[in-house]
C-alpha positions as CSV (number, residue, x, y, z in Angstrom):
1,X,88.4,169.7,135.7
2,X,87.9,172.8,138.1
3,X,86.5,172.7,141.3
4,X,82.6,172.8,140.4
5,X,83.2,170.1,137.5
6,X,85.3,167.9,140.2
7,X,82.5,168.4,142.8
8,X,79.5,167.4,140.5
9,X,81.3,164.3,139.0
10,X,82.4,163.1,142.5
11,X,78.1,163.5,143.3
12,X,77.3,161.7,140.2
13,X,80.1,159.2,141.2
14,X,78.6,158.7,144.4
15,X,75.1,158.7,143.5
16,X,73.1,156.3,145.6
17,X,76.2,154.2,146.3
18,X,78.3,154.2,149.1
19,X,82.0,154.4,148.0
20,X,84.7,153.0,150.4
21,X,88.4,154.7,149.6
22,X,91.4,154.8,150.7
23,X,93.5,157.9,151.7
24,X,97.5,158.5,150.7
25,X,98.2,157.5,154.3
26,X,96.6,154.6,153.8
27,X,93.2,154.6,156.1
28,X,90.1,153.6,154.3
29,X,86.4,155.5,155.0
30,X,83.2,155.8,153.4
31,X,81.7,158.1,150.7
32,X,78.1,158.7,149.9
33,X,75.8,161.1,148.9
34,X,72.6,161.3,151.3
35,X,69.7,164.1,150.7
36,X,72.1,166.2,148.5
37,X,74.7,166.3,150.8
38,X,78.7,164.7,150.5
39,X,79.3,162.8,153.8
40,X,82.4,160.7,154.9
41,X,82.5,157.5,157.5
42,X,84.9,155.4,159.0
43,X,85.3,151.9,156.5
44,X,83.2,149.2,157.0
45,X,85.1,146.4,154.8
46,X,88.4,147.1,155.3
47,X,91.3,148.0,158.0
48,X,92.8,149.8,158.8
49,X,89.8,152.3,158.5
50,X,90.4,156.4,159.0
51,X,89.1,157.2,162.7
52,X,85.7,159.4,162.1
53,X,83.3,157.6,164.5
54,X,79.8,159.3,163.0
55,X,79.0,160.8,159.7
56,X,80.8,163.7,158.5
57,X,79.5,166.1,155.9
58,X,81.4,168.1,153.6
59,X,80.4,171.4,152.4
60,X,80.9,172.7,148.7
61,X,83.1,175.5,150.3
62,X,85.3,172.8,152.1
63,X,86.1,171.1,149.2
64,X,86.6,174.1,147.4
65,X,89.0,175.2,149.7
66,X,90.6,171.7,149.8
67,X,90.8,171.7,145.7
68,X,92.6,174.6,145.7
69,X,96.0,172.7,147.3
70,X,95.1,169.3,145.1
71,X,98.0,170.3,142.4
72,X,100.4,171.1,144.9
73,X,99.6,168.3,147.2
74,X,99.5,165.6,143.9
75,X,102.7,167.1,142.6
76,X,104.3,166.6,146.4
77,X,104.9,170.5,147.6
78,X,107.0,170.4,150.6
79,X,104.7,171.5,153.6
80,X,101.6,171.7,152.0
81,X,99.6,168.2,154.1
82,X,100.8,170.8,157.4
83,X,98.6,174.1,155.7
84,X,96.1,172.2,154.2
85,X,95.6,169.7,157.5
86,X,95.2,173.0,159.4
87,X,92.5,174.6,156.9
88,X,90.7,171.0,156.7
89,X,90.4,168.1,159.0
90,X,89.1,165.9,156.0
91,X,91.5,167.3,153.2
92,X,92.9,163.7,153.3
93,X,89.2,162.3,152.4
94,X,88.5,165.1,149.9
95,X,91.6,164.4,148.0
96,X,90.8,160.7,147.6
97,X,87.4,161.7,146.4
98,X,89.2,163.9,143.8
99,X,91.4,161.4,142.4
100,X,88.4,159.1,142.4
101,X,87.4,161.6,139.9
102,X,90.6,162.3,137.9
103,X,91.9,159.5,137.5
């Protein structure tokens, strides 16, 4: 899937459901869809939850910046959490939602 495919099934995913997920590191956070918009939370069921303290929304230009390190990041390039962390402070969050969807 490219980017747009991976961003529409993660919408259809999430339609009117809120999705709790975990990231690599191991912190879990909220996913739903709200008004056409993606947004992110801290978890509500489970600890240890990630640390976003309101709603967070992520653009379609976010995550398709994000996507564009998923490969490298999946496959476990050497550096790339420290150039993607830098581009993103919710790459972690947008590659859970990927592999929500690829996997």
């Amino acid at each position: 899937m490219n980017s747009d495919q991976t961003w529409d099934a993660i919408f259809a995913r999430l339609d009117e459901n809120i999705v709790q997920l975990k990231t690599k590191s191991g912190f879990w956070f909220t996913a739903y869809v709200k008004k056409g918009k993606l947004y992110i939370n801290g978890a509500t069921d489970y600890s240890p939850a990630c640390d976003i303290k309101r709603p967070r929304p992520i653009s379609e230009k976010e995550f398709t910046d994000v996507f564009s390190y998923y490969d490298r990041w999946a496959n476990g390039t050497t550096g790339i959490r420290q150039i993607i962390s830098q581009k993103s402070m919710s790459a972690a969050y947008i590659f859970a939602l990927i592999d929500l969807v690829k996997k």
